[in-house]
N, C-alpha and C positions, 0 to 999 in steps of 0.2 A: 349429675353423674359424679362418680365420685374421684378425686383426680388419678388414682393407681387405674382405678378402669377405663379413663381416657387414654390413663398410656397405654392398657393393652389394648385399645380400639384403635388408637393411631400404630403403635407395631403390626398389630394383626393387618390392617389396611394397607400399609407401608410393604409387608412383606407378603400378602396377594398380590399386587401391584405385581412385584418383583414377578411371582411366581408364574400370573399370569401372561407377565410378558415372556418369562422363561420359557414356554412350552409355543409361542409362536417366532422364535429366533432361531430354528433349527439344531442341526444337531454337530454344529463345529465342537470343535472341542476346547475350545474356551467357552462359547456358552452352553455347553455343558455342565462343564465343571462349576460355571455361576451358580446355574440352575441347582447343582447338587448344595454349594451353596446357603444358598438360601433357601432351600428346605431344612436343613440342618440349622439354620438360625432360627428360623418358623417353629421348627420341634423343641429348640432350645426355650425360646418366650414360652411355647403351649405348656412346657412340663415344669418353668418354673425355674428353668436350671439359667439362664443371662439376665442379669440384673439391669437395671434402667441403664445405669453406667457404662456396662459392658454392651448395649445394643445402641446407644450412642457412639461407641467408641468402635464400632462393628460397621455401623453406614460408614462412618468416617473413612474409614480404608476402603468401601466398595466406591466410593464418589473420588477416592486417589486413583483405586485402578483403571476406573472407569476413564478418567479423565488422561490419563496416561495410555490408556488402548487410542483412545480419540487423537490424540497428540501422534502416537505411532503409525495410525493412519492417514493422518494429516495429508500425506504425499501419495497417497494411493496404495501405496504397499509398507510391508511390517518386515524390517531388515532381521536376521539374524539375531541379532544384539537388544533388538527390540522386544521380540518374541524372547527371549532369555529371561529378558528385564521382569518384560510382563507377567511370566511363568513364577519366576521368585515372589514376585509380589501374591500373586495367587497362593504361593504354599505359602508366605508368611501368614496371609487370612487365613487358610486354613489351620495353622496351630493356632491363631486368634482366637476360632470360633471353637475348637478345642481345648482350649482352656479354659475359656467360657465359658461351657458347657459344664466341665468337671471340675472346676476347682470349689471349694466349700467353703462358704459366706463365714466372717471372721466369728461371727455369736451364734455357730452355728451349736456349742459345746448349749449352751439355754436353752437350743430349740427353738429360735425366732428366726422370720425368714427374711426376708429382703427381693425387692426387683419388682416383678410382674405378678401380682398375686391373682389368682383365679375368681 
């Protein structure tokens, strides 16, 4: 196999994963919001549009919020300040993954692509 297509096997893998857990965590509204998430990352690898970089650098903040939901639960319950915390970190991934999505690979003026190729 050849290594770009390992990476879309391990993204594509990596972000089923996700998906499939997405859909049996109910429907709070943080996982939710995950869930939309990373469909929107998923759609991002399928179309081409998040480069290796940027979907490296895309877990990396899901394994920050994550680990930061876990911390805020730590005690049983998620205070105010926590839930605040958490929500910014959410819409900061969210223009993350929006930017990621739209912005245009630097040789893109040549026509060559970059990232996850098909």
């Amino acid at each position: 196999m050849k290594p770009s297509k390992q990476w879309v096997a391990v993204g594509a893998a990596t972000v089923a994963i996700f998906l499939a857990a997405g859909s049996a965590w109910g429907k709070t509204p943080y996982r939710h919001r995950v869930h939309q998430q990373h469909e929107r990352i998923y759609r991002g690898i399928q179309q081409g549009e998040i480069s290796r970089r940027e979907y490296a650098r895309i877990l990396g903040a899901q394994r920050r919020i994550e680990k930061a939901r876990t911390r805020a639960l730590a005690d049983g319950r998620m205070t105010r300040h926590e839930r605040r915390r958490l929500n910014r970190m959410l819409h900061r991934h969210d223009r993350l993954i929006h930017h990621a999505r739209t912005n245009r690979p630097r040789d893109a003026r040549k026509g060559a692509r970059y990232g996850f190729h098909h």
